[in-house]
C-alpha positions in Angstrom: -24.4 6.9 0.9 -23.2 10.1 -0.4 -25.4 12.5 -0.7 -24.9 15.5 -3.5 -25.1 18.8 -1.7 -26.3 21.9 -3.3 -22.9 23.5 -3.9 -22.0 20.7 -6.1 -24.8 21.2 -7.8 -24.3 24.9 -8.4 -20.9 24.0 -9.4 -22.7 21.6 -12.5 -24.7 24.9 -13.1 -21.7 27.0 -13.8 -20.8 24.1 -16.3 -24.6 24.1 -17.8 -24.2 27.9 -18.5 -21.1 27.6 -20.5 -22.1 25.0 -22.8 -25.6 27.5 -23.3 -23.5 30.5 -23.8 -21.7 28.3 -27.0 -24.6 26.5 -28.1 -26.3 30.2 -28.3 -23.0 31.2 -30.3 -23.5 28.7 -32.6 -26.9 29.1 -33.1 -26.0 32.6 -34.1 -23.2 31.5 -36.6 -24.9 28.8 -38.2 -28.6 28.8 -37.7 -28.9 25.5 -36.0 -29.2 23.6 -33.0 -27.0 21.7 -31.5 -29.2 18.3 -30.7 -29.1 14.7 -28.7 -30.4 11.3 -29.0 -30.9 9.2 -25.9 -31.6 5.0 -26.5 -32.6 3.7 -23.4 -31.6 -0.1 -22.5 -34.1 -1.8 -19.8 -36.6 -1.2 -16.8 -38.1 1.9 -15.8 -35.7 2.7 -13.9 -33.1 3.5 -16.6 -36.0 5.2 -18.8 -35.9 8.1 -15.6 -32.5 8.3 -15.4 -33.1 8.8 -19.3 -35.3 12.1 -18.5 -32.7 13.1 -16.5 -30.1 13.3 -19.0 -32.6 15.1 -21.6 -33.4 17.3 -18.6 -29.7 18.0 -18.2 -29.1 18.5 -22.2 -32.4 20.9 -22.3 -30.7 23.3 -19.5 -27.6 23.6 -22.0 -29.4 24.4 -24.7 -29.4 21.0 -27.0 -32.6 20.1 -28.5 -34.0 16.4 -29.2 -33.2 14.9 -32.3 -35.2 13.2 -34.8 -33.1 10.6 -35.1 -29.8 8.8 -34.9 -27.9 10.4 -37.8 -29.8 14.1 -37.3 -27.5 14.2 -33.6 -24.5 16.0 -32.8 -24.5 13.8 -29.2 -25.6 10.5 -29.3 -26.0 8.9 -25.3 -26.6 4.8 -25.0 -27.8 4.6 -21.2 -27.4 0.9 -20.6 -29.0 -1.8 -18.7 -27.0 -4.7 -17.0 -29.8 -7.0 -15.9 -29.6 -9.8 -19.3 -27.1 -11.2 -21.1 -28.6 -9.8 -24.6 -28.1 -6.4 -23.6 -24.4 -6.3 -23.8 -24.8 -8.1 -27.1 -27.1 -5.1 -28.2 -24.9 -2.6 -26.8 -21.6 -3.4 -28.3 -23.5 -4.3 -31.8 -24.9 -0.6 -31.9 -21.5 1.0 -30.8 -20.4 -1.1 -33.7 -22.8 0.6 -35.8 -21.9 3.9 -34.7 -18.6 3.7 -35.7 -19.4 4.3 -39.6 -21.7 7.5 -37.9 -18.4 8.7 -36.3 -16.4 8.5 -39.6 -19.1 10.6 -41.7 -19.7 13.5 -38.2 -16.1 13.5 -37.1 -17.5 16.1 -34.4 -20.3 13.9 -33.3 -19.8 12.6 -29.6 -20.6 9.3 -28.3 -21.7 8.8 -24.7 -22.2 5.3 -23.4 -23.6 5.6 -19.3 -25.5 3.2 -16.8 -25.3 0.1 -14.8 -23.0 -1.7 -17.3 -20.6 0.8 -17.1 -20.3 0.0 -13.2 -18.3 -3.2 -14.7 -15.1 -2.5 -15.0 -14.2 -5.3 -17.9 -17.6 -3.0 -20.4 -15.3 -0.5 -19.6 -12.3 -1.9 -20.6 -13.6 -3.1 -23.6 -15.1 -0.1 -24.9 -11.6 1.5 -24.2 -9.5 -1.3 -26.2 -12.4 -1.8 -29.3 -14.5 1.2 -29.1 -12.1 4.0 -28.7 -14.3 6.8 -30.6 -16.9 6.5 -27.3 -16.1 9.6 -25.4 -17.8 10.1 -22.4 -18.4 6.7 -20.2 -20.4 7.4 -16.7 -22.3 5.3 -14.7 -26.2 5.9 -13.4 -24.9 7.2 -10.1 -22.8 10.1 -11.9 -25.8 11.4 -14.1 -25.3 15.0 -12.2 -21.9 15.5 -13.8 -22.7 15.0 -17.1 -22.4 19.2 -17.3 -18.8 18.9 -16.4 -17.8 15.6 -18.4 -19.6 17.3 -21.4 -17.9 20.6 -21.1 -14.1 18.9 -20.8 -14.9 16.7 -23.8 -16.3 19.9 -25.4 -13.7 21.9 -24.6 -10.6 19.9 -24.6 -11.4 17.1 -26.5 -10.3 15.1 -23.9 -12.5 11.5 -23.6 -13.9 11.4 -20.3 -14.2 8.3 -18.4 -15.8 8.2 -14.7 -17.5 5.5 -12.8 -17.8 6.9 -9.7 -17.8 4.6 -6.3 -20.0 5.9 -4.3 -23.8 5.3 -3.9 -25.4 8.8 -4.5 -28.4 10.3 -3.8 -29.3 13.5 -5.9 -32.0 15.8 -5.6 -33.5 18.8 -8.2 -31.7 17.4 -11.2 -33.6 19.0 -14.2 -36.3 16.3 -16.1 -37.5 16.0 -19.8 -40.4 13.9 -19.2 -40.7 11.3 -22.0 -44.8 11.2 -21.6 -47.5 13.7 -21.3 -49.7 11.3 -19.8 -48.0 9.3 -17.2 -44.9 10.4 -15.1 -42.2 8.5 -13.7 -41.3 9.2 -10.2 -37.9 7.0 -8.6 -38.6 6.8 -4.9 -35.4 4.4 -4.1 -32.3 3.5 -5.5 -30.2 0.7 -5.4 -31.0 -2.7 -3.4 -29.7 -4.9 -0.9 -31.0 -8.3 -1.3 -28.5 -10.3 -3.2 -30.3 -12.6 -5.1 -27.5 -15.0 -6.4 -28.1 -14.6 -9.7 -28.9 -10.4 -10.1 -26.0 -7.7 -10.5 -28.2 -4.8 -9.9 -26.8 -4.2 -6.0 -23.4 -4.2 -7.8 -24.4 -1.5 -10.6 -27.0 0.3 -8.6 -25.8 -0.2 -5.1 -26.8 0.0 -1.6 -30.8 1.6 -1.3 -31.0 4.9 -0.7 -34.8 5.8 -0.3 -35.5 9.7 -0.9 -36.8 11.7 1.9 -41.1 11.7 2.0 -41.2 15.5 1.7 -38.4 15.8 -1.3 -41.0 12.9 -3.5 -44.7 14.3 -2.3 -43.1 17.8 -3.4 -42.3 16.4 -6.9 -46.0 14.4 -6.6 -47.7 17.7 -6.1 -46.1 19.2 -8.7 -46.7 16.8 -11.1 -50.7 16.7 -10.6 -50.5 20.6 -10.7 -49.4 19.5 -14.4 -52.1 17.8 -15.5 -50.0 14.4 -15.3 -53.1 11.8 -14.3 -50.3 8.4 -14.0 -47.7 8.4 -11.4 -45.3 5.0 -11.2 -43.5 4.8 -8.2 -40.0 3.1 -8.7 -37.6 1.1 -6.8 -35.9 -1.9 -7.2 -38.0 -2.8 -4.3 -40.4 -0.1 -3.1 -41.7 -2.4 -0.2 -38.1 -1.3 1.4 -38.8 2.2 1.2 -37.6 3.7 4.4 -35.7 0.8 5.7 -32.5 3.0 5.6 -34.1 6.1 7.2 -33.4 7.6 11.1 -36.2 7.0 13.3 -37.0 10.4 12.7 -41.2 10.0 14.4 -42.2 11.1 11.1 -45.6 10.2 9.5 -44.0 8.7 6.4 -41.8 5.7 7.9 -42.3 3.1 4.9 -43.8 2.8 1.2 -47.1 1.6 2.8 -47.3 5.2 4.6 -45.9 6.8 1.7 -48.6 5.3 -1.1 -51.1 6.3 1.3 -49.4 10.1 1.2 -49.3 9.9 -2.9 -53.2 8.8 -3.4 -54.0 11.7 -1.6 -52.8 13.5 -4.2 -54.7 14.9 -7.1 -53.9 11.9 -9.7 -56.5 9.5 -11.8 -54.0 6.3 -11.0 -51.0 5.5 -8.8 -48.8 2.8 -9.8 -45.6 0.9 -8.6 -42.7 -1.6 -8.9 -41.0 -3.9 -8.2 -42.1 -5.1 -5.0 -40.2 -8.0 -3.2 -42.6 -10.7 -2.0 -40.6 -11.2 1.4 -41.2 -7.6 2.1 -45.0 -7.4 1.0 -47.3 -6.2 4.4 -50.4 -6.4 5.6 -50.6 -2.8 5.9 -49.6 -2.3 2.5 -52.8 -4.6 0.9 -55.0 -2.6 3.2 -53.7 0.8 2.0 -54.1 -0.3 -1.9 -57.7 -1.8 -0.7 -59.0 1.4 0.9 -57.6 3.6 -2.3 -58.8 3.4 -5.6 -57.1 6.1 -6.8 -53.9 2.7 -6.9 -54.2 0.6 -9.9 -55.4 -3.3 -8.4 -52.5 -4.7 -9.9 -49.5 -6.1 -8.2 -45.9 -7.0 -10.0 -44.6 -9.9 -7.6 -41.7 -11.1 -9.0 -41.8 -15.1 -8.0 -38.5 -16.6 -9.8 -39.2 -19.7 -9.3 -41.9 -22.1 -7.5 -39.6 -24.7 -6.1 -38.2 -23.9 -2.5 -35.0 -25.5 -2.9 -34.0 -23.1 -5.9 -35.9 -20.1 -4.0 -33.2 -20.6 -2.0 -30.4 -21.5 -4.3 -31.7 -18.0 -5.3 -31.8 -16.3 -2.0 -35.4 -14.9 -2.8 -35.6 -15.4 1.3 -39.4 -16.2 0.9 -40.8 -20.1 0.2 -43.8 -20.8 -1.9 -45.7 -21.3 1.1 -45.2 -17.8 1.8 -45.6 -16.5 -1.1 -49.3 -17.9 -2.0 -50.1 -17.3 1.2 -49.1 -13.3 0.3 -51.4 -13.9 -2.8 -54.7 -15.4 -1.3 -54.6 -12.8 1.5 -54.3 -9.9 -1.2 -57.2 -11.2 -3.0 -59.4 -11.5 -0.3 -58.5 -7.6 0.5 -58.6 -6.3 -3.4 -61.3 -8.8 -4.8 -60.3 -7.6 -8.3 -56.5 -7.6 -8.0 -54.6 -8.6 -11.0 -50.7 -10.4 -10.6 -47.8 -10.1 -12.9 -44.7 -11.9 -12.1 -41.1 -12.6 -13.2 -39.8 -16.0 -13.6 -36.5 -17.7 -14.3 -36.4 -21.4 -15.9 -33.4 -23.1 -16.0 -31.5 -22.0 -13.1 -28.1 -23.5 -12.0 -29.4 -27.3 -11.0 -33.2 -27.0 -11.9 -34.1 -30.3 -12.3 -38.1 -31.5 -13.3 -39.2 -31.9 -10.0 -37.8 -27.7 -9.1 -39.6 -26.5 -12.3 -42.8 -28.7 -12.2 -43.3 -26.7 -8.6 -43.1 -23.4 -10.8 -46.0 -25.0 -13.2 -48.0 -25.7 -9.8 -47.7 -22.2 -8.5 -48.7 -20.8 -12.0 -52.0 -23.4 -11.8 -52.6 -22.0 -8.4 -52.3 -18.0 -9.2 -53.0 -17.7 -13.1 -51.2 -14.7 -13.2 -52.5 -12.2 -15.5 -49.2 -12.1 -17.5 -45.8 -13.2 -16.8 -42.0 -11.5 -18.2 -40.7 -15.2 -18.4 -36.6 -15.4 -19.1 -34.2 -18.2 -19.5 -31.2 -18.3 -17.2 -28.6 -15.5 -18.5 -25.0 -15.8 -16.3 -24.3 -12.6 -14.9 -20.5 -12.4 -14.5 -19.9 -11.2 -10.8 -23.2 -12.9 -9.5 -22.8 -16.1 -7.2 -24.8 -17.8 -9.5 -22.5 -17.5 -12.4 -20.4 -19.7 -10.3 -23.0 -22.4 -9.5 -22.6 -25.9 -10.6 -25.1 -28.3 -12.9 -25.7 -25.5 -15.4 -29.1 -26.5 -17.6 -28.7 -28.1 -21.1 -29.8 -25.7 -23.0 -31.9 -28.3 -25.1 -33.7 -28.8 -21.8 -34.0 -24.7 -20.6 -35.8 -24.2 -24.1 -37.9 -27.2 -23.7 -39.0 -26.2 -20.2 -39.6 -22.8 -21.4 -42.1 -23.9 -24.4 -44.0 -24.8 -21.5 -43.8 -22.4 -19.3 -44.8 -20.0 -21.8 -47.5 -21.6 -23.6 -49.3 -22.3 -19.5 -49.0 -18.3 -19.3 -50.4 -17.6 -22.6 -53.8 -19.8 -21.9 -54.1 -18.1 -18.2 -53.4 -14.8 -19.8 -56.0 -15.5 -22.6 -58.5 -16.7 -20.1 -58.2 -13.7 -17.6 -58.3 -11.3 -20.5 -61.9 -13.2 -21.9 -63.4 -12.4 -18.5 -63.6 -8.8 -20.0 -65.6 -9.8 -22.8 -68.7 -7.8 -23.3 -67.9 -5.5 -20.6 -67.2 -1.9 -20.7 -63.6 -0.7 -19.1 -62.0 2.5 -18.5 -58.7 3.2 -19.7 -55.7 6.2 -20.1 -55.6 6.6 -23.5 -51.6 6.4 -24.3 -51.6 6.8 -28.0 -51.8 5.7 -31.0 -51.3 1.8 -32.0 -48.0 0.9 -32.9 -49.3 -1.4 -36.1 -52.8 1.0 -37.2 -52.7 4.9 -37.1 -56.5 4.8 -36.6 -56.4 2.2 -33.5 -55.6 3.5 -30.4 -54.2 2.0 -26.8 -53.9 2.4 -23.2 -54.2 0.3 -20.2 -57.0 -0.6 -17.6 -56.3 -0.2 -14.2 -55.3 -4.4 -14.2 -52.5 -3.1 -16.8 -54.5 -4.4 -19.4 -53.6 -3.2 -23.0 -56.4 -2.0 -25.0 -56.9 -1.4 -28.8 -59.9 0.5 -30.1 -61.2 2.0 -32.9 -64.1 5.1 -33.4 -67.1 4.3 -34.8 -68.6 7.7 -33.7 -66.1 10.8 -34.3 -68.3 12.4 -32.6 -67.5 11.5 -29.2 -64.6 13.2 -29.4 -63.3 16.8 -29.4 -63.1 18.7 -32.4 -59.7 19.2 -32.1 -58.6 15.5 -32.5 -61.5 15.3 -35.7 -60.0 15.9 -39.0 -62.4 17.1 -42.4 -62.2 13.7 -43.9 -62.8 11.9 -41.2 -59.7 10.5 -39.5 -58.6 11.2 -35.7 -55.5 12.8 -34.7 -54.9 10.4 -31.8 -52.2 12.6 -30.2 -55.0 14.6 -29.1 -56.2 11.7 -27.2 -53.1 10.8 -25.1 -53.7 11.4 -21.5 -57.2 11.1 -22.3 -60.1 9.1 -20.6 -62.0 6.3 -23.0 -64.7 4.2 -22.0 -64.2 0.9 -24.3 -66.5 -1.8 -24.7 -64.3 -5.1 -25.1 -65.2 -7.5 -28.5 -62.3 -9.3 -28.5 -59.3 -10.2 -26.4 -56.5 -11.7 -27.2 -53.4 -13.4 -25.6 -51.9 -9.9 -24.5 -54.4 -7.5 -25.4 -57.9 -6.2 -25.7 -60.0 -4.9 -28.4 -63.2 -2.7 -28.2 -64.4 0.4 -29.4 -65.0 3.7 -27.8 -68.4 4.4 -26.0 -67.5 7.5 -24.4 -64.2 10.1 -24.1 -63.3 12.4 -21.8 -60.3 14.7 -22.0 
């Protein structure tokens, strides 16, 4: 691990104030603003490093754009977990080409884990030779310099570093007023046959306790009321660390650090079910302050593809992690992840992933067919699924996870919840969402306008609902759906 010292940084500084000093010039000349677009590909993870490059882009003076064909630097900050997101990558560059030809001075900036493939490289350098900058997500704090050479010489710049780095007091654009994002680990070591994360994102690095509760403070001291921790698995925070005889020696000590601080809800993921503790289900239990809701990623419920896998856990263990939890947090809610069709599933392997599901009834489920990573053990594996047969099996996967997701949501019926308001609906500009501390999503609507502050009220009648986000609502639930919740508001607080 390499970790960025603060001369380096200093040095990217030096970089950030040139490109101010001509983006203030040409603000002068023209009366406008130089201005990015960021599109984010994937988890969480990526949508930091995402706030990072705004961050990054505010400092030199570019402001956000609109939209795609209002900027003057577009950046696609890529994801290399699924198949489908190289096909939506390299159909968008294709669409950016025509952008290119009508803004000859437009640069294109393609970064993140699928640039830590050397053969997305190479094609972007053979068929896409109008991209100009190509970094990957462990070079983020030399995008200053890269920018400033491309700017400057109008040179393309193409670096993927090697090295696993570790980078503190990068500057952040947070995407939400409501909830922040806060990446407590990077990279992961486990391997699993068929992931190429420990390939793009490397060996973990976990960030030192006093470096993330000084970013924690500062967030509550912001108003943010929503913290998500982030890893690729926070259950190995710490693993990598001296035995220093600090207090904060793993992610159990370290959520236990975070809920004392001033925040309405603590979040986290991914956790690795091999790495969940004891220790860990009592700090979540003694804290409401953390959301009783636990992403445990299960893959698969048959042991012999567990271990195909290398999830190093069996299914034994892992419902055995899932009763104890819930006779700790009586109300705790499970997600998971789970793969059908892996390399030699047969019936017997995925009716054991049905049994698990019958056993836990998760609360919801991200539920993917098999994608061959290039690079990954797995893509090597013999008796790949028909396809006819992965689909088939996935019908059924999926419509077993829509009736337990249905059912769980029902239990809310009738009942009054709390939730973070986020927004406003995507579909109805008078509906408005957020999430229970389960992560369950909630639509309302206002029958009284007058439980709310004047300031979101309108003369005739409608609500601003950007004045609600980061706001408190009391709903009571009518209706639930398969992945959702309906009520209306009983009560708001700001």
């Amino acid at each position: 691990m390499t970790i960025i010292e603060q001369a380096e940084l200093e040095r990217q500084q030096r970089y950030i104030g040139q490109i101010g000093q001509c983006m203030e010039a040409y603000r002068s000349e023209t009366g406008f603003s130089r201005r990015y677009w960021i599109h984010t590909y994937g988890c969480q993870l990526n949508e930091n490093d995402g706030e990072k490059l705004a961050g990054l882009l505010g400092e030199m003076g570019y402001l956000e754009a609109a939209g795609l064909r209002e900027a003057d630097l577009i950046i696609l900050n890529t994801c290399s977990v699924r198949e489908h997101a190289d096909d939506r990558l390299f159909g968008n560059l294709g669409r950016l080409k025509n952008l290119r030809q009508e803004k000859p001075d437009l640069v294109i900036a393609v970064c993140g884990c699928m640039m830590k493939q050397p053969e997305h490289v190479a094609r972007i350098s053979r068929s896409f030779s109008f991209v100009d900058l190509v970094f990957g997500p462990q070079d983020i704090y030399r995008l200053p310099e890269l920018l400033y050479h491309r700017l400057s010489d109008e040179k393309k710049q193409y670096l993927v570093g090697d090295e696993d780095t570790l980078v503190e007091g990068l500057p952040i654009h947070r995407a939400r007023r409501f909830r922040a994002l806060c990446s407590i680990m990077y990279g992961c070591n486990n391997f699993c046959t068929y992931c190429i994360v420990p390939y793009t994102r490397g060996r973990e690095r976990s960030r030192q306790p006093g470096d993330i509760l000084r970013e924690l403070r500062e967030l509550a001291l912001s108003g943010y009321r929503e913290v998500m921790l982030l890893g690729q698995n926070v259950n190995s925070y710490g693993q990598d660390f001296e035995e220093t005889g600090g207090d904060i020696r793993d992610f159990s000590d370290l959520l236990e650090a975070a809920a004392r601080e001033n925040f309405y809800r603590i979040r986290f993921m991914t956790s690795h079910p091999k790495d969940i503790s004891e220790k860990l289900l009592k700090v979540m239990a003694a804290n409401p302050v953390i959301e009783p809701h636990l992403h445990l990623p299960l893959q698969s419920g048959s042991n012999r593809v567990l271990g195909q896998m290398n999830r190093q856990y069996t299914r034994e263990q892992y419902l055995a992690t899932v009763t104890r939890a819930r006779q700790l947090i009586p109300n705790l809610a499970f997600s998971t992840d789970i793969i059908v069709g892996f390399p030699g599933e047969t019936e017997e392997d995925f009716a054991d992933t049905l049994d698990i599901m019958r056993q836990v009834r998760f609360a919801s489920a991200f539920t993917f067919l098999y994608s061959k990573r290039t690079g990954t053990p797995a893509a090597e594996m013999p008796n790949p699924v028909d396809p006819a047969v992965m689909h088939e099996r996935f019908d059924r996967l999926t419509a077993l996870q829509d009736a337990h997701s249905l059912a769980y949501n029902r239990q809310s019926l009738g009942q009054t919840v709390e939730i973070l308001v986020e927004g406003v609906s995507a579909k109805q500009d008078q509906v408005f969402s957020g999430r229970t501390g389960q992560n369950q999503l909630v639509n309302f609507t206002v029958a009284d306008p007058a439980l709310l502050p004047a300031e979101a009220r309108s003369p005739d009648g409608r609500i601003d609902g950007s004045r609600l986000e980061g706001g408190l609502a009391r709903v009571r639930v009518t209706d639930a759906k398969t992945f959702s919740l309906f009520g209306v508001l009983e009560a708001y607080r700001p």
